[in-house]
FIKOLZA-1660 file (N, C-alpha, C; in steps of 0.1 Angstrom, whole numbers, plus 5000, padded with zeros to 4 digits):
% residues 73
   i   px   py   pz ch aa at
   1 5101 4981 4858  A  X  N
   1 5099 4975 4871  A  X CA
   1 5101 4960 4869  A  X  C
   2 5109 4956 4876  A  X  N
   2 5108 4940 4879  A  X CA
   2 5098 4936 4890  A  X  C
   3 5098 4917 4887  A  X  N
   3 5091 4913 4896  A  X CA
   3 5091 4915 4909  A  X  C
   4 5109 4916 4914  A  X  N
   4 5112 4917 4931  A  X CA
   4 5107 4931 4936  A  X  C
   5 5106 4939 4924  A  X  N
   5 5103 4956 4928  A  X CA
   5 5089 4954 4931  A  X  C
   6 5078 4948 4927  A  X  N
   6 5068 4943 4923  A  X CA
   6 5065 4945 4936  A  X  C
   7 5068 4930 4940  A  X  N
   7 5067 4919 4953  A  X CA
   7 5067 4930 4967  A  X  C
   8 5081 4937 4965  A  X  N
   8 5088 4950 4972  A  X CA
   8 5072 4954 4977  A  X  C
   9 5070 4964 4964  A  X  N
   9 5059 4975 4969  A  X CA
   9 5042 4967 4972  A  X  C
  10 5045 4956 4967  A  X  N
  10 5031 4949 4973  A  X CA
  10 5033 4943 4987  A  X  C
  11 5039 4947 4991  A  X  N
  11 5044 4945 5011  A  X CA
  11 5045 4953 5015  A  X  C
  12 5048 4965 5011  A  X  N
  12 5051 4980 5015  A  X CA
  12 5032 4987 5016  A  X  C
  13 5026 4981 5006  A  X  N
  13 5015 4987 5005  A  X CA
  13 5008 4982 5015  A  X  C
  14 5007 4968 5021  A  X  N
  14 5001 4956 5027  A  X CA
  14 5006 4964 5043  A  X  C
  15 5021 4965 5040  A  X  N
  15 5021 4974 5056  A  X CA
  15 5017 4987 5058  A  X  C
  16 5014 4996 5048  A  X  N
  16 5008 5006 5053  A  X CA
  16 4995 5004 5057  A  X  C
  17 4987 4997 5049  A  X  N
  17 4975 4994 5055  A  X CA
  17 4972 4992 5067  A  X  C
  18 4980 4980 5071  A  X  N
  18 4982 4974 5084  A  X CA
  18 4984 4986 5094  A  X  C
  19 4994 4991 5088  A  X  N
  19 4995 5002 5100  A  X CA
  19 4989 5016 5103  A  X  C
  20 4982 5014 5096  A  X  N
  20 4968 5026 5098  A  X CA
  20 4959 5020 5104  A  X  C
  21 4957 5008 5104  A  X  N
  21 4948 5007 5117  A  X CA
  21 4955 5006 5131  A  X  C
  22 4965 5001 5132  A  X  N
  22 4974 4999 5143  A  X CA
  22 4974 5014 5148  A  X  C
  23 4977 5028 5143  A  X  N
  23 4978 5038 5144  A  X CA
  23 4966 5046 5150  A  X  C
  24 4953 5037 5143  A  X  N
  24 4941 5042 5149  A  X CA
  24 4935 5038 5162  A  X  C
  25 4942 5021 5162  A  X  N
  25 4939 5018 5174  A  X CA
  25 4948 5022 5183  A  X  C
  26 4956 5022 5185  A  X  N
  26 4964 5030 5197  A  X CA
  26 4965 5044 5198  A  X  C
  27 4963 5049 5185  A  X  N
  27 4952 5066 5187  A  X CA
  27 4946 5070 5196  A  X  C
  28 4936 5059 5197  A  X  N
  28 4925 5061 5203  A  X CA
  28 4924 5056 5218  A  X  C
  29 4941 5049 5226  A  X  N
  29 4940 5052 5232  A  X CA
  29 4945 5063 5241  A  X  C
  30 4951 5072 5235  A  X  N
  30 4956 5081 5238  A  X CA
  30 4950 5096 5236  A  X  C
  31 4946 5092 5224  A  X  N
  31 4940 5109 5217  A  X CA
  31 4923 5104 5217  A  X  C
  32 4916 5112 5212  A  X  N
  32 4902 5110 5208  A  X CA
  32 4900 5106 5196  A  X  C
  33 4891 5099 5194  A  X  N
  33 4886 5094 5181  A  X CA
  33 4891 5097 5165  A  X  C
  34 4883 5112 5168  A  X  N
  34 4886 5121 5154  A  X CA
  34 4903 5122 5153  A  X  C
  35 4909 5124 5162  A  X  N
  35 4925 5128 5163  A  X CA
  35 4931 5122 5159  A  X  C
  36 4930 5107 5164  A  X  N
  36 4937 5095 5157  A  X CA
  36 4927 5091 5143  A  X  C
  37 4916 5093 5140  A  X  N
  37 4919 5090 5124  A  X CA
  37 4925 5105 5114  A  X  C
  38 4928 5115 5122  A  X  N
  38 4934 5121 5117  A  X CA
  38 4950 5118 5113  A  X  C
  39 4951 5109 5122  A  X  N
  39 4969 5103 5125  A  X CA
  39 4968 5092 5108  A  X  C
  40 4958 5085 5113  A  X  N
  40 4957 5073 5105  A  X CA
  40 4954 5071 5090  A  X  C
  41 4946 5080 5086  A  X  N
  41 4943 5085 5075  A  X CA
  41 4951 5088 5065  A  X  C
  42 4962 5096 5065  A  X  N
  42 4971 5099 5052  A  X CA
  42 4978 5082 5050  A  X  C
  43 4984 5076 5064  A  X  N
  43 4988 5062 5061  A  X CA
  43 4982 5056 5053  A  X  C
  44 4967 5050 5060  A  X  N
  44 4960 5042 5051  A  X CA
  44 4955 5049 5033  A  X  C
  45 4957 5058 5031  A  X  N
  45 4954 5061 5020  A  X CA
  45 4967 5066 5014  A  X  C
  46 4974 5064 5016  A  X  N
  46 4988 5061 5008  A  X CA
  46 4987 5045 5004  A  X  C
  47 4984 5040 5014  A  X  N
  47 4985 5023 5011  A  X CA
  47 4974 5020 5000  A  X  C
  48 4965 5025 5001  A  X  N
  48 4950 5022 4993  A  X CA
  48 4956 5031 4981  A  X  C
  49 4965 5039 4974  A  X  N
  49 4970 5045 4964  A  X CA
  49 4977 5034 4960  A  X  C
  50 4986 5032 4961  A  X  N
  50 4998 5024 4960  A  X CA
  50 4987 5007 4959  A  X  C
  51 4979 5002 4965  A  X  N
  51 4972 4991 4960  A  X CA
  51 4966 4993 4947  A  X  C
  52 4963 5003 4941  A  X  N
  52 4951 5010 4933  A  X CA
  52 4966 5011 4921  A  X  C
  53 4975 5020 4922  A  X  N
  53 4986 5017 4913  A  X CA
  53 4994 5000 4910  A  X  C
  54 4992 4987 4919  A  X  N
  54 4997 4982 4915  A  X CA
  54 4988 4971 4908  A  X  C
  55 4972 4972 4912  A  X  N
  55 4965 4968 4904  A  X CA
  55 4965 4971 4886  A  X  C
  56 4968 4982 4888  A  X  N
  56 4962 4992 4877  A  X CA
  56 4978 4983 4864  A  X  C
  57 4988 4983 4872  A  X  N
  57 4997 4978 4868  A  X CA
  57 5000 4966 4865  A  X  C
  58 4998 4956 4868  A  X  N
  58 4997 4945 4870  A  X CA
  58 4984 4940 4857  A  X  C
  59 4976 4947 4856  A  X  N
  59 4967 4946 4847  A  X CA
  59 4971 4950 4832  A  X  C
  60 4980 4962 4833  A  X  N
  60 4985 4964 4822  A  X CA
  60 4992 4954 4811  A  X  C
  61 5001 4949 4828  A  X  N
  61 5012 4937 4827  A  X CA
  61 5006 4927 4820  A  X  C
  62 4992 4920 4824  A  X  N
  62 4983 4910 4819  A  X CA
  62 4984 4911 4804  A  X  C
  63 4975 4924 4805  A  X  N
  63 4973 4927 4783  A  X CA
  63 4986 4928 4775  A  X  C
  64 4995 4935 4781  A  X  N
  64 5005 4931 4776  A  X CA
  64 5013 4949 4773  A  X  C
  65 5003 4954 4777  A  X  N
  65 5013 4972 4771  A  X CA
  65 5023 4975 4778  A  X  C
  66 5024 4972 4793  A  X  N
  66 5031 4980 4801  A  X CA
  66 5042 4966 4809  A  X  C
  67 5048 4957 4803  A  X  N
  67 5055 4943 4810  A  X CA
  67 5059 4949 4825  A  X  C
  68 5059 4935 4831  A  X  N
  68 5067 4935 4843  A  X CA
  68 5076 4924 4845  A  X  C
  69 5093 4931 4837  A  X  N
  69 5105 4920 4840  A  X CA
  69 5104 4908 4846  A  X  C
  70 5111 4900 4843  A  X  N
  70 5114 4889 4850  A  X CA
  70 5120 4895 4856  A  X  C
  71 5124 4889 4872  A  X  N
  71 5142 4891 4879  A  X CA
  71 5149 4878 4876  A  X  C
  72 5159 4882 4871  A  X  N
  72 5171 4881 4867  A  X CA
  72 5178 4875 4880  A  X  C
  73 5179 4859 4882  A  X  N
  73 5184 4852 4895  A  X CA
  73 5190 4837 4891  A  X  C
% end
């Protein structure tokens, strides 16, 4: 993985987040409570995975076992 792949999935993660609440909130005006965090829920925890993977990564990156490329520009 390079840096831009990096950068990539730490915006992708940042919008899933975002958009599980957006999801919830306009859930809720339409559906009931429970229904829309039923909507909202696999989003936001796909994003909360994918934050949890790029920490975990990025940490690696630090110590040194697992690099994360330069990009090449």
């Amino acid at each position: 993985m390079d840096q831009f792949a990096f950068v990539k999935l730490s915006l992708a993660a940042f919008t899933l987040v975002i958009l599980s609440f957006v999801v919830l909130g306009f859930g809720r005006l339409v559906v009931p409570f429970r229904t829309a965090q039923l909507f909202a829920a696999p989003i936001g925890v796909v994003g909360f995975l994918l934050v949890v993977y790029l920490t975990v990564r990025a940490a690696l990156s630090m110590v040194g076992i697992w690099k994360i490329e330069e990009s090449g520009s």
